[in-house]
N, C-alpha and C positions, 0 to 999 in steps of 0.2 A: 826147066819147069817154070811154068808160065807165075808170075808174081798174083798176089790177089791184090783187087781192086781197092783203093783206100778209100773209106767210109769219109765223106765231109760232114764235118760238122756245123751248123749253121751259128750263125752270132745270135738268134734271135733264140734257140736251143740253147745254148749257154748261158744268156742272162736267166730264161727260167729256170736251170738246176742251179744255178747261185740263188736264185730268190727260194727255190725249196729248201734248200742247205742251212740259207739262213734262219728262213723259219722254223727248222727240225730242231737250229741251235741255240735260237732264242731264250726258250726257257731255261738250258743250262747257262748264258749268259747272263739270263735275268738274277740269277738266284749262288752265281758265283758273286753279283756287283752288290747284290742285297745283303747276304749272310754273312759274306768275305772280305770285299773291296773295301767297299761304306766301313763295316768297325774295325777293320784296320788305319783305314786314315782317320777315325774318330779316335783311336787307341793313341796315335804318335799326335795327334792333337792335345789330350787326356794327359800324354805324359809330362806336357810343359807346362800345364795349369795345378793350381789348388782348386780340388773336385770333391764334394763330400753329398753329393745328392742332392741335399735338399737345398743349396744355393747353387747358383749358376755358376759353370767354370770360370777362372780368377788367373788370368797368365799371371804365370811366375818363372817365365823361363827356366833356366839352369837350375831351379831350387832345389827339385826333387831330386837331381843328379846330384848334386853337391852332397845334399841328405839320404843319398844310398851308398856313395864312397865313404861314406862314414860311418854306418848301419853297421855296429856288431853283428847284427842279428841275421843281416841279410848273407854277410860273410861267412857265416856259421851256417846257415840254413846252404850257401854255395858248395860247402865242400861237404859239408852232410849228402849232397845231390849227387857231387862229382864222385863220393866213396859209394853210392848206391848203384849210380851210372859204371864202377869199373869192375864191381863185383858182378853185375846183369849183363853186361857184356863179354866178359871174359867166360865165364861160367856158361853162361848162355849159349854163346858161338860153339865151344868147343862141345857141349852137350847136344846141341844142333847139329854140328858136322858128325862127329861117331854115329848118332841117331840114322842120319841121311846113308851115311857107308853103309850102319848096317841094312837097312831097309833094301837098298839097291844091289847089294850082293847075296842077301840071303832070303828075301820074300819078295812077293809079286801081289801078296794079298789085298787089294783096297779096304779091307774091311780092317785090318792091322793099320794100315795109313790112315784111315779114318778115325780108328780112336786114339791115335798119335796125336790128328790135328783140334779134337775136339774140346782141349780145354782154354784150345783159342776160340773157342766160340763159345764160352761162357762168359757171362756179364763179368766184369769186374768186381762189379760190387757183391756179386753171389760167390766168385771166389776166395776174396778177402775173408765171407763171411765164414763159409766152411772150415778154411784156414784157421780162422780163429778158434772154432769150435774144437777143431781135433788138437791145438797146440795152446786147448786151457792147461792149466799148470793140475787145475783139481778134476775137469772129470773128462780134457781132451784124451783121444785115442789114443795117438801120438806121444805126450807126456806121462801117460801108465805106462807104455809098453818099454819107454827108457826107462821110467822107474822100476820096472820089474829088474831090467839087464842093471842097471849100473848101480842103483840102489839109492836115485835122488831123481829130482827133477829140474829141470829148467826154465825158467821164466824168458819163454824165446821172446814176447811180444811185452814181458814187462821189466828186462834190464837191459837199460842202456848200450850192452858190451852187444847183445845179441840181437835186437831190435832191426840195425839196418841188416844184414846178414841176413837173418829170417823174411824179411820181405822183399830182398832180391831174389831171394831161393823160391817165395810164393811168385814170383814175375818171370820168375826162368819157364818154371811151372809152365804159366798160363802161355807165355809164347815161343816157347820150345819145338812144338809140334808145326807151328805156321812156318819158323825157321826152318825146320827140318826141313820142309815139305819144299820149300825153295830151294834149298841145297838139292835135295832131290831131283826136282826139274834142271838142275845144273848137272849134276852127274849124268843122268839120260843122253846131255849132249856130246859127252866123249867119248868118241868111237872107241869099239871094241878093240879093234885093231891098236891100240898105243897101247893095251895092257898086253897083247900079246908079246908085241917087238919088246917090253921090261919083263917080260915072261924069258922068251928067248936067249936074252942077255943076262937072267939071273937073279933078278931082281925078286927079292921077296915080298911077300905082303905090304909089310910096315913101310921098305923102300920103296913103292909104287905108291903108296897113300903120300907120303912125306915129298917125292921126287916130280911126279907126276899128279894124283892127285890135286892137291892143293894147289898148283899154282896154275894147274888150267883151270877151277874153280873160283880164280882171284877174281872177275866182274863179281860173281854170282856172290860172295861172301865179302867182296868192299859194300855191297848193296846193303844185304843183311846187316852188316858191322854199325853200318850209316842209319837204316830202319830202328835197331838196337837200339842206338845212344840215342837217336831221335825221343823214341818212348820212353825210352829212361829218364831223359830229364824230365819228362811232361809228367811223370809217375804223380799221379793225386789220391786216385778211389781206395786203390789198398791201404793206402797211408790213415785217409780217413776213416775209413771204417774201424781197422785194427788198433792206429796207437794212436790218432790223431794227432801227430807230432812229439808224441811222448814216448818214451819217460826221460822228464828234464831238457824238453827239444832234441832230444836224442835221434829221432825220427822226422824232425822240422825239416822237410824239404824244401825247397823253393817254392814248388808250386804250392803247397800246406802256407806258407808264409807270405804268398803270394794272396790266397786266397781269404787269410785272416785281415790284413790291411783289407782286402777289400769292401770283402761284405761281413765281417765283422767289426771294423773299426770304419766305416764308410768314407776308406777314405782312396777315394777310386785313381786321382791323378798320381799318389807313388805308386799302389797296385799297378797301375800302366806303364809307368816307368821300369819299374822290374821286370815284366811281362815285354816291355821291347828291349831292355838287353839282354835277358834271355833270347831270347829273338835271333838279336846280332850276333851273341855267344854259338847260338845252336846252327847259324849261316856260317860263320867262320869256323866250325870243328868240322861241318857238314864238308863245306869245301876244301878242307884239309885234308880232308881223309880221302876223297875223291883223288887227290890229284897225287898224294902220296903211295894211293894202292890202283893208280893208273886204270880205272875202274872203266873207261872208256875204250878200253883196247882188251885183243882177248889172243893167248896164246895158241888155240888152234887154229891150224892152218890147212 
C-alpha cells in the first residue's frame, strides 16, 4: 500500500499561525497579568508594609508576621476554618459519591442531574439567605416542623454549639450536586466489563463499591477532595450573610477575620499577610493531598 504524500509545511506558514495564536491569546493574557499577576505581587508587597489607605505603604518587614504568630484571634479564627473545612469535606465527599452511584446505577435522566446540580448554581449569597429564612428559630419552616417532632427548637445560626455545623451543612448543600456530577463523569469511565468479572467471582454490591469502586475513582475524588478544602477555606458569603462571625466569633472564620482587618479596621498590610499565609497554608494541604492520594496516576488499565 502505497504511503501518502507528506504535506510540507513552510516556515513563513508557521510564523503566521504563531502570530494568530498569539493574538486569539492576548486578551486572556492581558487580563490574567491585570486582575491576577499585578495584585498578587502587590498583595506579597502589602504584606511587609504598614498599609491603612489613606497613607502610603510604610515597610515594616517581618512586623505583621511577628503580629499574626501571636494573634489570639487569628488562631481561633484558624481552627474555626479548619473544624468548618473537616465537617464540608467529609460530609460532602461521602454525600457526593452515594449521590454519584446512585445516579449512575439507577437513572439516566438529565433532568434528575440537573436538579442535583442546580443549587451549585445559585448565588451564594441567595443561599445563605433562604437558609437563613427557613432555620429562623420563630417563623423558619425548618424550626416549626422540629418543633412540632421533638417539642423545642434550635437556634442552628444562633448558638455557638450549632453555628459551624449548620453552615457546613448549608455548603454541602450548595456543592453537592457539582461534586456529584464530577464523580459521575468518573464512574462513566469504568468499564462495564470489571463489574462483571466482581459479578462472576461473587462479589456483592457493597464489595464492588468498597473493592473496585472507589479506588478506580481515586484521580476523580483526590481532585474533588482538593476542590472541597480549596472552597472550604475561602467560605466568606454564607458566613456573612447568616452569622457574620457570630455568636461570640463562633462562626469567625478566617476569611470573616480576614476581611474585618481589612476593610473594616483599614488596615490592609495584616489583611495581606493573612491572605498569603492562607495562601501558603492552602499550597501546602493542596500538594499534600495530591501526592498522598497519587492523583496523577489512574488504576485502569
Amino acid at each position: 500500500m502505497a504511503t501518502p504524500p507528506r504535506t510540507m509545511v513552510s516556515p513563513s506558514s508557521r510564523r503566521g499561525d504563531a502570530k494568530l495564536a498569539w493574538l486569539m491569546i492576548t486578551p486572556a493574557v492581558a487580563g490574567f497579568l491585570v486582575f491576577f499577576a499585578y495584585p498578587a505581587v502587590k498583595g506579597v508587597y502589602y504584606s511587609f508594609t504598614s498599609f491603612h489607605i489613606l497613607t502610603p505603604p510604610k515597610w515594616v518587614g517581618l512586623a505583621n508576621w511577628r503580629e499574626m504568630f501571636g494573634d489570639s484571634v487569628f488562631w481561633h479564627s484558624l481552627l474555626v476554618t479548619a473544624y468548618f473545612v473537616g465537617l464540608s469535606v467529609v460530609a460532602g465527599v461521602l454525600i457526593s459519591l452515594v449521590t454519584a452511584v446512585v445516579l449512575h446505577r439507577l437513572t439516566g435522566s438529565t433532568v434528575i442531574r440537573g436538579l442535583i446540580l442546580l443549587p451549585f448554581l445559585i448565588s451564594g449569597v441567595v443561599s445563605a439567605l433562604v437558609w437563613q429564612w427557613m432555620l429562623d428559630p420563630q417563623l423558619g419552616i425548618v424550626s416549626r416542623l422540629l418543633e412540632k417532632i421533638t417539642g423545642s427548637h434550635t437556634l442552628f445560626l444562633g448558638d455557638s454549639h450549632w453555628a459551624i455545623p449548620t453552615l457546613a451543612a448549608i455548603s454541602v448543600w450548595k456543592s453537592m450536586g457539582y461534586n456529584a456530577i464530577l464523580i459521575f463523569a468518573g464512574l462513566q469511565t469504568i468499564p462495564a466489563s470489571v463489574y462483571e468479572a466482581g459479578r462472576l467471582d461473587g462479589a456483592g454490591e457493597a464489595q464492588m463499591f468498597r473493592r473496585l469502586t472507589v479506588p478506580l475513582l481515586r484521580p476523580i475524588l483526590a481532585m474533588v477532595v482538593v476542590l472541597t478544602v480549596i472552597g472550604s477555606f475561602q467560605v466568606f458569603d454564607i458566613v456573612q450573610v447568616t452569622t457574620r462571625g457570630g455568636p461570640a466569633n463562633a462562626s469567625n472564620v478566617l476569611q470573616m477575620y480576614i476581611y474585618e482587618k481589612g476593610f473594616g479596621e483599614l488596615d490592609f498590610g495584616y489583611a495581606a499577610t493573612m491572605s498569603l499565609a492562607l495562601f501558603v497554608l492552602l499550597s501546602a494541604i493542596t500538594f499534600t493531598q495530591m501526592r498522598l492520594a497519587r492523583a496523577g496516576e489512574t488504576d485502569l488499565a
